[in-house]
C-alpha positions as CSV (number, residue, x, y, z in Angstrom):
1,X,34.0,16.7,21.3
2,X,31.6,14.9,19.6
3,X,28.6,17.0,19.4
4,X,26.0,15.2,17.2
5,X,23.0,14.1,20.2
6,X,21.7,11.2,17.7
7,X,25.1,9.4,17.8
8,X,25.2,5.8,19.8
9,X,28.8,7.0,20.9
10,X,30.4,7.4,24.3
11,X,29.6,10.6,26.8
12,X,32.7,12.9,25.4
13,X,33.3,15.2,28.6
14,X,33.3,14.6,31.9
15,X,29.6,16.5,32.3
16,X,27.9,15.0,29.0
17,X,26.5,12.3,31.2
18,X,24.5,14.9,33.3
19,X,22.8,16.6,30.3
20,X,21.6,13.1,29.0
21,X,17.9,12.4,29.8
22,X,17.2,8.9,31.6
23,X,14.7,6.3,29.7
24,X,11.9,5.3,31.2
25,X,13.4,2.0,32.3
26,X,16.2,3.8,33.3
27,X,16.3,2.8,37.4
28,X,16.1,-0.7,36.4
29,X,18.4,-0.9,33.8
30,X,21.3,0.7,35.9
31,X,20.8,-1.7,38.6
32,X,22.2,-4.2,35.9
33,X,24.4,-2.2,34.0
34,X,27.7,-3.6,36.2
35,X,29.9,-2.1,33.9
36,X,28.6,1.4,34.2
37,X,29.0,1.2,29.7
38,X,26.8,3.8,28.5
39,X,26.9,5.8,25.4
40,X,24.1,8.1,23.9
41,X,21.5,8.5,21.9
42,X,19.0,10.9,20.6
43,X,19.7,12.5,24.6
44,X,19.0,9.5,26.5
45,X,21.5,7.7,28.5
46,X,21.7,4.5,26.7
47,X,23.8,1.2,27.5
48,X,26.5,0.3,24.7
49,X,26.4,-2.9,27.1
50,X,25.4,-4.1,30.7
51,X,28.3,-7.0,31.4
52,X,29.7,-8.0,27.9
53,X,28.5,-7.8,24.7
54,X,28.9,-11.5,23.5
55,X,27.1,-13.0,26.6
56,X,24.0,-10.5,26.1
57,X,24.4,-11.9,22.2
58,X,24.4,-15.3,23.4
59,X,21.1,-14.6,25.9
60,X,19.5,-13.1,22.7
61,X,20.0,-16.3,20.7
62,X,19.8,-18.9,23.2
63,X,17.1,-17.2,25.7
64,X,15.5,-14.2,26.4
65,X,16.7,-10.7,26.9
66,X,15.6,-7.1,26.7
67,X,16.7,-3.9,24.9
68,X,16.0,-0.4,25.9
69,X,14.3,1.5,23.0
70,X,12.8,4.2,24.6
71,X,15.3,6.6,22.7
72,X,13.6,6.0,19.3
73,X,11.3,8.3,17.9
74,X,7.6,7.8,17.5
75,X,5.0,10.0,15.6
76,X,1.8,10.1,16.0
77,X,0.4,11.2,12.6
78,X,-3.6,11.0,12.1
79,X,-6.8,13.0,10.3
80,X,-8.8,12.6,7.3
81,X,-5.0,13.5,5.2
82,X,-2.4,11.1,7.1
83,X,-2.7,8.6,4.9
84,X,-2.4,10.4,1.9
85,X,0.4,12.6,3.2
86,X,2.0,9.3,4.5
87,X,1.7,7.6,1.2
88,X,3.2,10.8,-0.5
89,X,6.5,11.1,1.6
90,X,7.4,7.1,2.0
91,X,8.0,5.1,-0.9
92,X,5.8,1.9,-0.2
93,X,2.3,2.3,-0.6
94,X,0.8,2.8,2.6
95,X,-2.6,2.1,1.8
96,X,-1.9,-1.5,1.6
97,X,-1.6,-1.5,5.5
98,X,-4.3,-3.0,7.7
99,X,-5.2,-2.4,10.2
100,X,-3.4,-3.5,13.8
101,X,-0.5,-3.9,11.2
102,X,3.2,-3.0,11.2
103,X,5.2,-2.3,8.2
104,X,9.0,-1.7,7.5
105,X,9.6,1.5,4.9
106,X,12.1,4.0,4.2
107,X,11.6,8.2,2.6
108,X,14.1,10.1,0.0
109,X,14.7,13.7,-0.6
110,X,14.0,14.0,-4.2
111,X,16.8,13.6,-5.3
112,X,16.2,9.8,-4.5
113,X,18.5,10.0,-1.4
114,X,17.4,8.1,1.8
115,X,16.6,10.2,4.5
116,X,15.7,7.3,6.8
117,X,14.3,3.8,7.4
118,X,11.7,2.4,9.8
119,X,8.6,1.3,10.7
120,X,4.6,2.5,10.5
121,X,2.0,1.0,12.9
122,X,-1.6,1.3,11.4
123,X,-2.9,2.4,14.7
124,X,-6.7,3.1,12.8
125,X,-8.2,4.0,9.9
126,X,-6.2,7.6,9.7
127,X,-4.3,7.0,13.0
128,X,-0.6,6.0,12.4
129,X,2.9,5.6,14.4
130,X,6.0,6.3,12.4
131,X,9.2,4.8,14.3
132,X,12.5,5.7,13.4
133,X,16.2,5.8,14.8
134,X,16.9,9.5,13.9
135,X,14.8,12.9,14.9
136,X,12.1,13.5,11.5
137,X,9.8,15.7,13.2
138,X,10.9,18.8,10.5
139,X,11.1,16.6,7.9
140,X,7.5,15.5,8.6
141,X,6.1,18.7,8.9
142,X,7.9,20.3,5.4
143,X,6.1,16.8,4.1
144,X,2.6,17.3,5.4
145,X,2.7,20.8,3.7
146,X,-0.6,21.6,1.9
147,X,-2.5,18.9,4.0
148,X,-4.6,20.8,6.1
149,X,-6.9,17.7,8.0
150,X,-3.3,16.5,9.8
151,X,-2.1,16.3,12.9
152,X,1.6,15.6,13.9
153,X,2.8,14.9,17.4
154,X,6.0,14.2,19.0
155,X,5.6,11.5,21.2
156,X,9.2,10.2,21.2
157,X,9.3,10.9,25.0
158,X,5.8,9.9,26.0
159,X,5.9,5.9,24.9
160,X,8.2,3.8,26.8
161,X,9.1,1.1,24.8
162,X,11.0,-2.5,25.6
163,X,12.5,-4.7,22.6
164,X,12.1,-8.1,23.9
165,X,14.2,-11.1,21.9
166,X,15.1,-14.5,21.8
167,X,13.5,-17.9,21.3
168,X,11.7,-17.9,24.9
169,X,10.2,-14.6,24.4
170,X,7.0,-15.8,23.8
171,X,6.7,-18.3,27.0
172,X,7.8,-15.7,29.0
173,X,5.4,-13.4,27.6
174,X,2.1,-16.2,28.4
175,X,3.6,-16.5,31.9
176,X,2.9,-12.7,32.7
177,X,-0.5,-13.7,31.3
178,X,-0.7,-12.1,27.9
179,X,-3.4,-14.5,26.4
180,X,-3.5,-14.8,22.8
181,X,0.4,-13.8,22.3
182,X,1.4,-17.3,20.7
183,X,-1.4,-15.9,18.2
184,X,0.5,-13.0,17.1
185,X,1.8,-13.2,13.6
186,X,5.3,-11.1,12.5
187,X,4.1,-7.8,11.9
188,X,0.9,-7.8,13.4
189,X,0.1,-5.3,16.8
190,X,-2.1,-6.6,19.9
191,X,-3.2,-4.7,22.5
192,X,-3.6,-6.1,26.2
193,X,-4.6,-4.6,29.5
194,X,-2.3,-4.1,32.0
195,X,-1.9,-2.9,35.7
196,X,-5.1,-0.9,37.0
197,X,-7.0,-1.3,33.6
198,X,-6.7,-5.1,34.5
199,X,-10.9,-5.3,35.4
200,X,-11.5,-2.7,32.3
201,X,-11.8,-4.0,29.0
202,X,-11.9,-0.7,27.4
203,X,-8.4,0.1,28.6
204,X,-5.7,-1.6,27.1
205,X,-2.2,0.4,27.8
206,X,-0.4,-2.2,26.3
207,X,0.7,-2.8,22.9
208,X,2.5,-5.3,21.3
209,X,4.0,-5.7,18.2
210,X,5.9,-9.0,16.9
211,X,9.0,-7.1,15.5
212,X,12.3,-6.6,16.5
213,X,16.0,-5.9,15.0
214,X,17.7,-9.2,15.9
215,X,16.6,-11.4,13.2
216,X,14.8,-13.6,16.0
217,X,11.6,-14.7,17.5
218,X,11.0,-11.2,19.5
219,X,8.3,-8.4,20.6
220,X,8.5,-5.3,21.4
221,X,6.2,-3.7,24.2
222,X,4.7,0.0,23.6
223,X,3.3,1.3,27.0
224,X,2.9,5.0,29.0
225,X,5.7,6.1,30.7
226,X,4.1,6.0,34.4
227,X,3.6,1.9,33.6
228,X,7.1,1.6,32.3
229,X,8.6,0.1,35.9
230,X,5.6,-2.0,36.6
231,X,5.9,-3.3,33.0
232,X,9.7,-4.4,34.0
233,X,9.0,-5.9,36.8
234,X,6.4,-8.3,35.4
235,X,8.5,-9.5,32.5
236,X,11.7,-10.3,34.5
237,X,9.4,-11.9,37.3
238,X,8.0,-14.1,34.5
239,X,11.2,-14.6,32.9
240,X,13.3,-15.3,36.3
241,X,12.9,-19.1,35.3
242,X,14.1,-18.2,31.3
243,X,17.3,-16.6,32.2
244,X,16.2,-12.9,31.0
245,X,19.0,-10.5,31.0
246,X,19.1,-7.4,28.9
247,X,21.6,-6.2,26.3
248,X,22.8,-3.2,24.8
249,X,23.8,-1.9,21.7
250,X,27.3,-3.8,21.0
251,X,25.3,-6.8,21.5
252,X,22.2,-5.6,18.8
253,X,25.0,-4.5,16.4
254,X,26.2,-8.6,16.2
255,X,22.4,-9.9,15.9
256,X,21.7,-7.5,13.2
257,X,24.5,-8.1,11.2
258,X,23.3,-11.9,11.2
259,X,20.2,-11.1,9.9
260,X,21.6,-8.8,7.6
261,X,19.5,-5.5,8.4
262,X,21.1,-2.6,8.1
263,X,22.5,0.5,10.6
264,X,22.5,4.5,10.2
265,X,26.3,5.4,10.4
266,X,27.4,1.7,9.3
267,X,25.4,0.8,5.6
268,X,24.2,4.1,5.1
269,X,24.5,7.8,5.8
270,X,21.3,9.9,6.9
271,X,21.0,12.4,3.2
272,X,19.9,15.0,5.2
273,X,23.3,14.4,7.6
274,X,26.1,14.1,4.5
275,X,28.4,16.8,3.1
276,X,30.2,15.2,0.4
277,X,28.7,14.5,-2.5
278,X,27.0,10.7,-3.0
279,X,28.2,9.9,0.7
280,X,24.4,9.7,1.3
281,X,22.8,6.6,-0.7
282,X,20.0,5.3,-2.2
283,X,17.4,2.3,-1.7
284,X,18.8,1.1,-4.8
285,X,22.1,1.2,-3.6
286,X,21.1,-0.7,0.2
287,X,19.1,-3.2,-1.8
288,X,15.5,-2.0,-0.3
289,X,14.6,-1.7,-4.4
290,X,11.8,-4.1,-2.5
291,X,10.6,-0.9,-0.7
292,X,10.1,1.4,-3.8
293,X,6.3,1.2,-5.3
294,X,6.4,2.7,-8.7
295,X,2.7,1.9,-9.0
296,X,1.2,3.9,-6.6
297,X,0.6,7.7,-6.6
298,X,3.9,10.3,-6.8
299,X,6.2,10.2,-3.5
300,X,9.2,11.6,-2.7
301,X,12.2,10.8,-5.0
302,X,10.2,8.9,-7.7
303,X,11.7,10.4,-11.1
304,X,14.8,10.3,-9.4
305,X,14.4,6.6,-8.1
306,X,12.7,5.6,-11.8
307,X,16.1,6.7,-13.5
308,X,18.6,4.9,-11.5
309,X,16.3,1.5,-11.6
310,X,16.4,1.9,-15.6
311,X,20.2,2.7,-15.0
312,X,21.4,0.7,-12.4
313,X,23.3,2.2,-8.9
314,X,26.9,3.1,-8.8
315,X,27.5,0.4,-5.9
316,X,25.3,-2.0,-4.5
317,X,25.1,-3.6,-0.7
318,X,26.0,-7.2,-0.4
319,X,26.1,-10.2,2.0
320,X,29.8,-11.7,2.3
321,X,31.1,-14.9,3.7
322,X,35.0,-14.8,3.7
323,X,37.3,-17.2,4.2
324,X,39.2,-17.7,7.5
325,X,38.1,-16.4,10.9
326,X,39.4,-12.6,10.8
327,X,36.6,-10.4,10.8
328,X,37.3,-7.6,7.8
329,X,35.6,-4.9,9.3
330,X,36.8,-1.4,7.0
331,X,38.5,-3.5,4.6
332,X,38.8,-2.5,1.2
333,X,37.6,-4.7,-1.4
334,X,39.3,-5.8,-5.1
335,X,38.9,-7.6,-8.2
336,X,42.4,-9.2,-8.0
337,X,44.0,-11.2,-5.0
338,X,47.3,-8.8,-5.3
339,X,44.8,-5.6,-4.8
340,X,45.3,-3.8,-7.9
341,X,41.5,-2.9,-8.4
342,X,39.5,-1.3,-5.4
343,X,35.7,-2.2,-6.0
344,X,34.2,-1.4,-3.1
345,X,34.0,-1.6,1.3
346,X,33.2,-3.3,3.8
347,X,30.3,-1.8,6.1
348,X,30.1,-4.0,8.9
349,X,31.9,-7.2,10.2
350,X,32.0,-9.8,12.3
351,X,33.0,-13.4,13.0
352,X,29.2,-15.1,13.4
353,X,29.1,-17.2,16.2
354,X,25.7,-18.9,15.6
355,X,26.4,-19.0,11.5
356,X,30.1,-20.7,12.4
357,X,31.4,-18.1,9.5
358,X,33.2,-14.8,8.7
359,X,30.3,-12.5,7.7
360,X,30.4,-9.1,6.5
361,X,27.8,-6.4,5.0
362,X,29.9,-4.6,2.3
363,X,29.1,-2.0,-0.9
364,X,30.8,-3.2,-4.4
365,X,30.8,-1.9,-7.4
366,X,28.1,-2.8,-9.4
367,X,29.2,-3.9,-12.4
368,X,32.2,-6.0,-10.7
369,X,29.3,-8.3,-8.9
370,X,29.7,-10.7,-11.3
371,X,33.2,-11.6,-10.6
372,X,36.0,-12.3,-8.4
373,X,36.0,-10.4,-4.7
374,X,39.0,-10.1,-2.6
375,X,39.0,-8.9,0.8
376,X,42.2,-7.1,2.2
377,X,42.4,-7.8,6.2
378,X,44.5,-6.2,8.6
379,X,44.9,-7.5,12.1
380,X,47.0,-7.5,15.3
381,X,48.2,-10.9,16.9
382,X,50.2,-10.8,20.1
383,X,51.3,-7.1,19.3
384,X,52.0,-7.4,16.2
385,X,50.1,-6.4,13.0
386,X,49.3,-8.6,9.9
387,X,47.7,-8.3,6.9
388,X,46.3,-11.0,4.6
389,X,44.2,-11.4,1.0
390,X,40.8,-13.6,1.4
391,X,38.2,-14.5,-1.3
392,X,35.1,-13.3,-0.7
393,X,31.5,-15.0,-1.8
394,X,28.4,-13.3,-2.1
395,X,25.1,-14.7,-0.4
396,X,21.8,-14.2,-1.3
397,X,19.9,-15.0,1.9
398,X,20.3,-13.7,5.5
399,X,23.2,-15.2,7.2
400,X,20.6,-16.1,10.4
401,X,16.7,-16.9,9.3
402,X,15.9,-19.9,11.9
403,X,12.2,-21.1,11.4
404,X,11.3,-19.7,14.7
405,X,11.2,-16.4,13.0
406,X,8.3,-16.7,11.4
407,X,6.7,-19.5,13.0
408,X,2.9,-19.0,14.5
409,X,2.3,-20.4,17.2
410,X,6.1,-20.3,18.3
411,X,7.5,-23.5,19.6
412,X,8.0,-23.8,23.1
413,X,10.9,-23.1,23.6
């Protein structure tokens, strides 16, 4: 039995399902979930997919669709110290965040190790929102050690939260009557009322941020728990006419891969999670060297982090297209076409539907970057197993970066 709680894996005994908590969206969600395809995830019940995965991909990129986040954790952290305490555990510098502003970071051990990634919403001047995949609530409170004007509060089960995605998000979003939306730039947080608060200007329950983990035009909507159904309701009636459909986890996994963000358990292992030595990793290693601010005050992991920049990491995370149209997911990599000289693994594959390519996330060998890379692929066809030798050719950019990304106003899709 498979007794990690934070795992995205399938219920492992008959009365797992019954100790799971439900999300906050929960009643509506299993009204669509025809397959009954759940896994879990940091306790929650949480759909792996609702009919099949490569039509909720398809909704993503073609339409509109939503995505169940509740399960992730949010901190509050705010007082006179949060920022400074903030800015000593994280390795970006967080005083660089505005206000109404989201930011994507990750935290070592000191050792230099990644304990997690994810995202800080500058909520006010010493009011923030840390959002991450994987409970951090110790970590955060051995971190906040010696600040005394902090406070530090779990509120991973009071914010209901719905990841919207997909090119029509935004005209969806105007027709529930969100004015201003087409406004928001990537990264930025709006707040909008909503329900009862509608004739009070004061009271805006809802939050919005443009982010998302598809690589896509998307939101994602931050609201209390007792406004989570009300909150579903609108957006599917405005998006009746858009084709909205949600999609689970199986169908995420695809989109992010395309966009080349990375996954707990796939690129990277939690540090605080690993037994083995160096099965944990570094920024360095995952390519977030982007993330690591040498020139603000100490954090967590800088002497460590300082050495391996000067020294270069062991293996480094890359962006594959390989030939043909087998996917290569936990193929070993080589130097030579016959396989004499491993030089790394693949971390996560795929054939790309929207790219029209053979994608893969893998960690080479440094120093072998700069030369040949062979991908050996084993698969089944019609029973039987094969195994083939591809060339493999590293890319620089995300495999999927349309326009609409980034683009503010949106088009109208």
């Amino acid at each position: 039995m498979n007794t990690d709680n934070n795992a995205k894996v399938p219920a492992a005994d008959p009365f797992a399902d019954e100790r799971l908590k439900r999300t906050h969206f929960y009643p509506r969600a299993a009204q669509l979930n025809i397959r009954d395809a759940w896994s879990a995830w940091n306790g929650y019940k949480f759909a792996d997919y609702y009919y099949d995965a490569e039509y909720e991909y398809f909704c993503v990129r073609n339409g509109c669709a939503t995505y169940d986040i509740c399960p992730m954790q949010k901190y509050f952290i705010s007082g006179a110290d949060a920022e400074t305490m903030l800015n000593r555990m994280v390795s970006r510098d967080i005083t660089k965040l505005n206000l109404n502003r989201v930011t994507y970071l990750c935290w070592c051990t000191d050792a230099g190790r990644m304990v997690d990634d994810g995202t800080v919403f500058r909520l006010g001047a010493d009011k923030f929102m840390l959002t991450c995949g994987s409970p951090s609530l110790a970590w955060l409170r051995k971190s906040a050690f010696g600040f005394n004007k902090l406070s530090i509060i779990d509120m991973s089960d009071e914010i209901a939260a719905l990841s919207f995605q997909g090119p029509t998000s935004c005209e969806v979003l105007k027709q529930m009557g969100l004015e201003g939306i087409d406004s928001l730039k990537p990264f930025n947080i709006i707040h909008f009322p909503f329900g009862d608060s509608g004739g009070n200007r004061d009271d805006k329950p809802l939050m919005v941020s443009r982010t998302g983990f598809t690589g896509d035009l998307g939101y994602e909507l931050w609201i209390k728990p007792e406004l989570a159904l009300d909150l579903w309701d609108a957006l599917y009636a405005a998006g009746e006419n858009y084709g909205i459909q949600p999609f689970g986890e199986a169908a995420t996994n695809m989109a992010r891969l395309e966009a080349g963000f990375i996954m707990p358990g796939m690129e990277f292992n939690e540090a605080l999670k690993t037994i083995h030595f160096q099965h944990d990793h570094s920024p360095f290693e995952l390519g977030l060297g982007w993330l690591v601010d040498f020139k603000k005050p100490h954090f967590n992991g800088r002497k460590a982090l300082l050495k391996e920049r000067d020294a270069r990491p062991e293996y480094t995370l890359v962006k594959l297209d390989i030939e043909g149209n087998k996917p290569a997911e936990e193929s070993h990599l080589y130097s030579d076409k016959r396989c004499n000289h491993e030089i790394g693994y693949v971390t996560s594959a795929m054939w790309s539907p929207v790219v029209k390519a053979n994608i893969a996330l893998a960690m080479v060998k440094t120093k072998y970057l700069q030369g040949d890379i062979w991908a050996e692929i084993y698969y089944v066809k019609e029973l039987r197993h094969y195994s083939k030798t591809v060339r493999c050719t590293l890319q620089d950019k995300p495999f999927w970066a349309p326009a609409r990304t980034r683009a503010t106003p949106p088009l109208a899709y």
